[in-house]
C-alpha positions, 0 to 999 in steps of 0.5 A: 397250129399247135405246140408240138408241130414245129417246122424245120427249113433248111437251105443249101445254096452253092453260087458262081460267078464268071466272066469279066469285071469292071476296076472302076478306072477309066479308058485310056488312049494309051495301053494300060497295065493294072496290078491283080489282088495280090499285087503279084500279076498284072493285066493289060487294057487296049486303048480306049477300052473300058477296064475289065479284069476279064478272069474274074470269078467266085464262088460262095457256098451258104447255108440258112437254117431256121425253126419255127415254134408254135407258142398257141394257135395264134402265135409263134416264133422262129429262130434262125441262123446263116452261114456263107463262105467265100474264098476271101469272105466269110459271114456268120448270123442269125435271126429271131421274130415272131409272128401273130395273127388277128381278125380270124387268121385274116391278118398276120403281124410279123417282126424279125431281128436279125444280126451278122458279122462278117470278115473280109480278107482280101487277096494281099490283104486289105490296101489304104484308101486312097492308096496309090495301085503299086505295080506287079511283081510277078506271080501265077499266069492267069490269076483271078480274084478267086484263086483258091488260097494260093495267095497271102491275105493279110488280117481280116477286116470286120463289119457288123450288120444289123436288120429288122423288119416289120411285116403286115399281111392282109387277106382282103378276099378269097383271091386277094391277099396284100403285104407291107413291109418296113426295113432297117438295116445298119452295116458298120466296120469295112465297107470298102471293096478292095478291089476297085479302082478310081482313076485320077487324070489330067484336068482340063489345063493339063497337057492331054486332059482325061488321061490317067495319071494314077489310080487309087483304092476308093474309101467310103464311109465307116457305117451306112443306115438303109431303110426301106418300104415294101408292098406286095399283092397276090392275086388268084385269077382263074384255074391255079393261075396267079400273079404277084406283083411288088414295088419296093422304095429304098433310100440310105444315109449314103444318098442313094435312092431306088425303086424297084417293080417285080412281076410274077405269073404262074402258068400251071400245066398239067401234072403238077408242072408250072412255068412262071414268068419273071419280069423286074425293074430298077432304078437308082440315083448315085451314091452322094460320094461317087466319083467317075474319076478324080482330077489330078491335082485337086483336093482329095475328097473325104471318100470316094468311090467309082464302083457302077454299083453305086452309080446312077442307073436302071436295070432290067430283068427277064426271067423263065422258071419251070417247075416240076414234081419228082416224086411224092414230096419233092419237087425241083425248079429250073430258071432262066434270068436275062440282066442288062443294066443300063447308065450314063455311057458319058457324062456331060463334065467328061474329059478329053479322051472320056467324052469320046469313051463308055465310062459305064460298063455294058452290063449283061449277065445270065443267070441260071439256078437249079432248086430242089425241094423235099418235104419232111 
């Protein structure tokens, strides 16, 4: 590569989100009424059933830009810059690394910081930790979270985020080509989601032990330092099929720990056109501060959340991508994702009514995505 032949990417991405969310309360054997984001409206839960805020839906528009610059043939570096919006949540970043090959461009060492500060503004702005849920009153019929700005939102929160990350790529033969990572990344500022819940209930002396007697807003910690390893192998068979198949180790200051397999193969059909198989597993270990529930009347701990995204679980993903060229230069992919998570429906220390109830929500999702590429 020389120093004039500069390499420009640029991406668009346009999500979607719909369907229902969990609160992070409790069943109840009674009905229960919970306040929206705004505090205007409310939604009700049969009994027994888990909490879901069943019109939930966003959408986030993001852009990602980076230029790479050759230094020598050897060596080059690459700058970047991010931004994404969503209608209570913007963040602006950017990037710089280099990379750098040795032993005949067989071996490429590469490292990368990157930085971004984010505002969150949450519908009838951020609440207190550990803050009663106040009652509704009143509002727009079928309210979501995403509600288009109808809403007040109070000052912006901030978080800062920092990564870095060390990168090995090693050319073992004419098929064979393996990857090793580090990871480093530190989030300060508000961290908390302000839309989830804990429930406190009636201990095991109360009168109907397990049932709600409150809900709260969760509260975790100010700052959060994750790390994780990474190694990747690529594989060429025979006739353009390949495979590719990673395994990554995470753990944070936070308790959690996590392990994850991904799994690719691409099945090349004529014409340029390929499909290729998708195939992830995961598991993680609970947040050192995450709580199903709280009881009423003991001490309220330090931080606290019953978000299931910071709860013990494993997950799976089974996923189709088709790729087709379109005309000389540019191509387009269509896939096809199937996620089903999995956790602990009861736990052993469950009370009254929860011994009987699915504390873990059912998660499933299909995700389709839709991507264009054109070839400057």
């Amino acid at each position: 590569m020389l120093k004039h032949e500069r390499i420009l990417n640029a991406k668009f991405t346009l999500d979607g989100l719909t369907g229902a969310s969990p609160n992070g309360a409790t069943p109840s054997s009674n009905v229960q009424t919970f306040t929206r984001p705004s505090g205007g409206t409310g939604y009700t839960i049969e009994p027994g059933k888990l909490p879901l805020d069943k019109t939930f839906k966003d959408s986030r528009y993001a852009f990602d830009g980076s230029l790479t610059q050759p230094i020598n043939r050897l060596t080059s570096l690459i700058f970047g810059a991010h931004l994404s919006t969503e209608h209570d949540y913007n963040s602006f970043g950017a990037n710089v690394g280099f990379t750098r090959d040795f032993n005949r461009k067989n071996t490429t060492l590469a490292a990368s910081v990157a930085a971004s500060h984010d505002i969150v503004r949450p519908i009838g702005s951020a609440p207190t930790p550990f803050a009663s849920m106040a009652a509704p009153t009143g509002g727009i019929p079928g309210e979501g979270e995403d509600d288009g700005g109808r809403h007040h939102r109070g000052p912006g929160k901030a978080k800062n985020v920092v990564d870095a990350v060390l990168s090995l790529t090693q050319v073992l033969n004419r098929r064979t080509i393996v990857r090793f990572n580090y990871s480093y990344n530190h989030s300060s500022g508000y961290l908390n989601d302000p839309y989830k819940l804990l429930s406190v209930v009636q201990g095991p002396n109360g009168t109907d032990p397990g049932e709600p007697v409150d809900y709260l807003y969760e509260s975790r910690p100010g700052s959060q330092t994750k790390h994780a390893v990474y190694a990747e192998i690529r594989r060429y068979i025979v006739k353009d099929h390949t495979f590719d198949l990673s395994y990554r180790y995470f753990w944070d200051d936070w308790g959690t720990k996590s392990k994850t397999v991904d799994f690719f193969y691409h099945l090349p059909l004529s014409g340029g056109h390929a499909l290729q198989p998708h195939v992830r597993w995961y598991r993680q270990t609970a947040a050192d501060f995450y709580h199903s529930y709280l009881l009423q009347n003991a001490p309220l701990p330090t931080h606290a959340s019953a978000d299931y995204r910071l709860a013990p679980f494993h997950a799976l993903t089974l996923g189709l991508e088709y790729l087709f060229p379109i005309a000389e230069g540019e191509h387009m992919s269509v896939s096809a994702e199937y996620y089903r998570q999995f956790g602990d429906l009861s736990p052993p220390s469950s009370l009254g009514i929860l011994s009987r109830s699915n504390l873990f929500p059912e998660m499933k999702a299909v995700m389709v995505r839709v991507g264009f590429t054109h070839d400057f």
